[in-house]
C-alpha positions in Angstrom: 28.1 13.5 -6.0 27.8 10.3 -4.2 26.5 11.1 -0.8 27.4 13.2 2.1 29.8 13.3 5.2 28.9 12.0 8.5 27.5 14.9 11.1 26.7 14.5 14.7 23.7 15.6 15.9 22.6 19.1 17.9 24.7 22.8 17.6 27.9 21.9 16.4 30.7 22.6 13.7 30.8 21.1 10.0 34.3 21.2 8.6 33.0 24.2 7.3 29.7 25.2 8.6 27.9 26.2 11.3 24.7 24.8 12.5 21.9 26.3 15.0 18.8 25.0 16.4 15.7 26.7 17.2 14.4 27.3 19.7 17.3 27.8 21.8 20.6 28.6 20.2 21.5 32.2 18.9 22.1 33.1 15.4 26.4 34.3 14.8 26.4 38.0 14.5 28.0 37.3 10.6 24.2 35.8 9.8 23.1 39.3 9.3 20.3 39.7 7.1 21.1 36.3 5.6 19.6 34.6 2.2 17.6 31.6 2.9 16.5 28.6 1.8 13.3 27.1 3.6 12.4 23.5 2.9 12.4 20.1 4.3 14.9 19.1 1.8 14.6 15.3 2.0 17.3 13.7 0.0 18.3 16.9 -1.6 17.4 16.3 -4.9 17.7 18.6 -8.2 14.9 20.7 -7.2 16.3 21.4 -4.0 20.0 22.0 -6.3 18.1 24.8 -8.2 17.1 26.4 -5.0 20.5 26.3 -2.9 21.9 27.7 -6.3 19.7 30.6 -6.1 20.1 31.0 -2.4 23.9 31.2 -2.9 23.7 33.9 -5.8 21.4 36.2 -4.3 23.7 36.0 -1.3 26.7 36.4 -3.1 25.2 39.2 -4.9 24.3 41.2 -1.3 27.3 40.2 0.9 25.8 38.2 2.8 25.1 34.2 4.5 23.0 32.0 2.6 21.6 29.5 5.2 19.2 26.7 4.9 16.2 26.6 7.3 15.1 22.8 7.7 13.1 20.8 10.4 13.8 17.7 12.8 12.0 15.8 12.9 10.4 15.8 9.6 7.1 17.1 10.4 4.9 14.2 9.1 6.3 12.5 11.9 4.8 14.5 14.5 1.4 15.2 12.9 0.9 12.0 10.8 3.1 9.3 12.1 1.1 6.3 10.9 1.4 7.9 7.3 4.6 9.8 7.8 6.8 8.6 4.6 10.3 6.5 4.8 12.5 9.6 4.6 15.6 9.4 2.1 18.6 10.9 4.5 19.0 10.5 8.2 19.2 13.4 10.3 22.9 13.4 9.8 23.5 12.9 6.3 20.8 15.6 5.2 23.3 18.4 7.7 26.1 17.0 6.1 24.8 17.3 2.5 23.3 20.8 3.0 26.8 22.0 3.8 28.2 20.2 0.4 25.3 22.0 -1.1 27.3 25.4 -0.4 25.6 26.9 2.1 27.2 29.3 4.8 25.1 27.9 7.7 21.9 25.9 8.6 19.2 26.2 10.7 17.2 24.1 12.2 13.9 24.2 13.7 13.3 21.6 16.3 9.2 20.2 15.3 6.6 20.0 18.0 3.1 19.5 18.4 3.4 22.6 20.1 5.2 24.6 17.0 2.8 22.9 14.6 0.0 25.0 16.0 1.4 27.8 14.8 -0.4 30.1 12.6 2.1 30.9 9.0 2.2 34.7 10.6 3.7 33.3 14.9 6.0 31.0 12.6 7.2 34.2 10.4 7.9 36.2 13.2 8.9 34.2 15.5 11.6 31.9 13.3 12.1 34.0 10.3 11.8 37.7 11.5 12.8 37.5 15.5 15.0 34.6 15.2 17.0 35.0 12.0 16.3 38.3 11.1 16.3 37.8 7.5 16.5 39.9 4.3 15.2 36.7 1.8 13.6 34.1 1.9 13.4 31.4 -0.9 11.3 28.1 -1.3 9.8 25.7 -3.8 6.7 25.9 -5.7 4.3 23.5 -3.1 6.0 24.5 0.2 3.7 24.9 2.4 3.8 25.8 6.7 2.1 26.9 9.8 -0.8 25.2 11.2 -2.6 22.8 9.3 -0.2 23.8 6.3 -2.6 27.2 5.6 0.7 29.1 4.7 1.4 29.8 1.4 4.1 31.4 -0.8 1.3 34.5 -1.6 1.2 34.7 2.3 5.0 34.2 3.2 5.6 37.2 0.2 2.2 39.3 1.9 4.2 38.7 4.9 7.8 39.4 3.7 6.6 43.4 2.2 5.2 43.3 6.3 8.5 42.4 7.9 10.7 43.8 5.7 12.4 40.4 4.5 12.0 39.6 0.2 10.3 36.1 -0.7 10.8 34.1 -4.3 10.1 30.8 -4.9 12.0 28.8 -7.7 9.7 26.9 -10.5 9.5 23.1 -10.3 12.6 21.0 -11.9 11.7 18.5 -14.0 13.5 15.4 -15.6 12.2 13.8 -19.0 8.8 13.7 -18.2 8.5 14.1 -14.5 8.6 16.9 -11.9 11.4 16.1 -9.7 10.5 15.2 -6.0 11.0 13.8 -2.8 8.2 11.3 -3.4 8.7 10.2 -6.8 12.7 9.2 -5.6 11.4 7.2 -2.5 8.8 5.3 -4.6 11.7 4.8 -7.1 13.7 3.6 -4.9 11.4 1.6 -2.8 10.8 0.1 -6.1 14.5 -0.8 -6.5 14.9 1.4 -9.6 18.0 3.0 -7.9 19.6 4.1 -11.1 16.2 6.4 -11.7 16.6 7.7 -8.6 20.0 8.8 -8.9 18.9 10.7 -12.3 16.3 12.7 -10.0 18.3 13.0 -7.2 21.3 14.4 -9.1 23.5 11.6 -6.9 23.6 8.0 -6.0 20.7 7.0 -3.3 23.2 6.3 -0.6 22.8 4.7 3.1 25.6 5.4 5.3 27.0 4.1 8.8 29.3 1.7 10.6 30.8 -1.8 9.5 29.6 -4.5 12.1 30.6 -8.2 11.9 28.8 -10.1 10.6 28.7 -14.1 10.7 31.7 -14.4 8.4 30.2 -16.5 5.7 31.3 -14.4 3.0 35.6 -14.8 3.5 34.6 -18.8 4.0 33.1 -18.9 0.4 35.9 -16.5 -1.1 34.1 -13.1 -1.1 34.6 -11.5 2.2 31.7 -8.7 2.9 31.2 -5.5 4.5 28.3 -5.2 6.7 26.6 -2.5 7.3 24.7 -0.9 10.4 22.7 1.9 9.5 20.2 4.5 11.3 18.4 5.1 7.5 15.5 3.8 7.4 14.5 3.5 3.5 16.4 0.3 1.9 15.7 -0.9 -2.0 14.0 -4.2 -1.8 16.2 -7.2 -1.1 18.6 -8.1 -4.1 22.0 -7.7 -5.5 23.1 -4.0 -6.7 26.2 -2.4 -8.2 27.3 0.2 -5.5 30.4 2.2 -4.8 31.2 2.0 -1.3 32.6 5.3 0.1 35.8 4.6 3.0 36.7 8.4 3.7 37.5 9.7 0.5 38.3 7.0 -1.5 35.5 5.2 -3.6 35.3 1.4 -4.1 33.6 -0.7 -7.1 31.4 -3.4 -5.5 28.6 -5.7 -5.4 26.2 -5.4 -2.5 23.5 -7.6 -1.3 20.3 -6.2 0.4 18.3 -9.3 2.1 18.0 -11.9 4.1 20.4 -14.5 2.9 18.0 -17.2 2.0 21.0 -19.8 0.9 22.0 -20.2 4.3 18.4 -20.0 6.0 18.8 -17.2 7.8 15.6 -15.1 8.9 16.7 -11.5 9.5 13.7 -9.3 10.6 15.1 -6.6 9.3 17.3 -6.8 6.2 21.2 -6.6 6.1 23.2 -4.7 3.9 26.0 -6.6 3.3 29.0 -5.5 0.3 31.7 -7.2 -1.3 34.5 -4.7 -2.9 35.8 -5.8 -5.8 39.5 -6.0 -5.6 39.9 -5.2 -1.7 40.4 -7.5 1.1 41.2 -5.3 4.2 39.8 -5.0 7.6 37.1 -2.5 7.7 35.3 -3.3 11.0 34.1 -0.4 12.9 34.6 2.2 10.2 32.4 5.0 8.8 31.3 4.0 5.2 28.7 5.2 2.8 27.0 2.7 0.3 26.2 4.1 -2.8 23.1 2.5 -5.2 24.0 2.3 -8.9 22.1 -0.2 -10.5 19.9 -3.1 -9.8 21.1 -6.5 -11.0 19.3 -9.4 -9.8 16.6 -10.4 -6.4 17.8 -12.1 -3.9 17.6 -15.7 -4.3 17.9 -19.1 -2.6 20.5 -21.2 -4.4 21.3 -25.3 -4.5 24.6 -25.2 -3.2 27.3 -22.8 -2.0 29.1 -23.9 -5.3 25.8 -22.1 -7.0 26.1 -19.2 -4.3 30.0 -19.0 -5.3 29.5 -18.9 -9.5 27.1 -16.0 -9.3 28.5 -14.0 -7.1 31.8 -14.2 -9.8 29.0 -13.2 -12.6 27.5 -10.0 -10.3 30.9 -9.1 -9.9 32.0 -9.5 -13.5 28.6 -7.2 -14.8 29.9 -4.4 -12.2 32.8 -4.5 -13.6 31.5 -3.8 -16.8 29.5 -1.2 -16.1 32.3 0.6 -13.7 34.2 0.7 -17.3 31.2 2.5 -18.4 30.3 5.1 -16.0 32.2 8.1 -14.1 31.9 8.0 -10.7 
């Protein structure tokens, strides 16, 4: 998988699924009883995988929805925002990629200061029981909710034989020697050690959005580039990476830069995103796109000349050509 589709925001229809905010939209009548998964679900990663898998079976197994309960905005930005973390997916791309995850329908809860005072049993009943009237519920191992994060799975399953619903919880995933999460892909990738990230992921780290124009620099020297306007918020640290850039369905082999350009003396605030596709030269500007992290190959440097500039660029592109011969996509 290399990254989800694009989604606009608020009550509205995936190709195929159906999303709901609370509080005020009401759940379809075909939501009855459904399965669901409860999480944040930040960059959907394996752990999350295991979860939705579960979600979808028990669901399959009683006839009925599996749906995904999530929250916007991430909570941490409403109760912690100075130490809220860099989230992994926009809004969008997380809808988008809990529908590819193969769920029937998602939920979202719209995060307050208000709702955050909840106590785990107002939350229960008021979301889970009154709201979605459901038959499971299923989260991870550390999910914790309701004011001052004092619910717990023993409470949510002491609440469940109460209200009538079922809770599980799925045991932590683990890859070689680490426990899969959220955390450990953002540091990973905030460290630039995209291909790690992938492994715990499951999929390419990906930032989506729309091409821009940029200065033009690139088609002068010979390698015209894609740039890239984004609303994610979490980029690798400046340097050169071997991506595959997403144009609808078909996936592109390229090279993409994440910096400043310091050859040309430029001084960006915030970093571009800028990709040259290896074997393409057609006018992109104003299309959707998704940007795909493979692997790292170099920082971003300052070179003498755009001679310099020119020669490696033909080497970046040469070594993600060699690895595109070794990977699937």
């Amino acid at each position: 998988m290399i990254g989800g589709r694009s989604m606009t925001h608020e009550s509205i229809q995936h190709s195929r699924v159906r999303s709901i905010y609370f509080p005020g939209d009401s759940v379809p009548p075909s939501w009855h009883q459904p399965v669901l998964a409860l999480g944040n679900f930040d960059g959907l990663h394996r752990g999350h995988a295991k979860l939705f898998a579960q979600v979808r079976r028990r669901a399959d197994e009683a006839k009925v929805k599996a749906v995904a309960l999530t929250f916007d905005p991430h909570p941490s930005r409403i109760l912690r925002p100075e130490k809220a973390p860099t989230l992994l997916m926009s809004s969008s791309q997380k809808l988008s990629a809990l529908a590819d995850a193969g769920m029937d329908g998602i939920a979202v809860v719209r995060f307050t200061l208000e709702l955050s005072q909840w106590q785990p049993e107002v939350f229960v009943r008021n979301v889970l029981v009154e709201w979605l009237r459901v038959g499971e519920v299923w989260v991870g191992t550390n999910f914790l909710f309701g004011h001052e994060r004092a619910g717990n799975f023993s409470l949510l399953r002491l609440l469940g034989a109460r209200y009538g619903f079922r809770a599980g919880k799925i045991d932590p995933v683990r890859y070689r020697d680490f426990v899969v999460s959220s955390t450990r892909v953002r540091r990973l990738v905030s460290e630039g050690r995209v291909d790690e990230a992938g492994a715990l992921l499951g999929h390419h780290y990906t930032l989506e959005g729309r091409v821009v124009r940029g200065d033009g620099r690139g088609r002068k020297i010979g390698f015209p580039t894609v740039n890239l306007s984004t609303k994610n918020n979490l980029f690798p640290p400046n340097g050169v990476y071997v991506t595959a850039v997403l144009v609808g369905e078909v996936i592109h082999s390229a090279v993409t830069n994440v910096g400043v350009r310091p050859t040309f003396g430029t001084a960006d605030d915030k970093p571009v995103v800028e990709s040259h596709l290896l074997d393409f030269d057609q006018d992109l500007y104003d299309t959707e796109i998704r940007v795909a992290f493979i692997q790292r190959l170099r920082e971003e440097r300052a070179f003498s000349s755009v001679l310099a500039l020119q020669e490696q660029i033909r080497l970046d592109a040469e070594q993600a050509r060699e690895l595109f011969k070794q990977i699937s996509l």
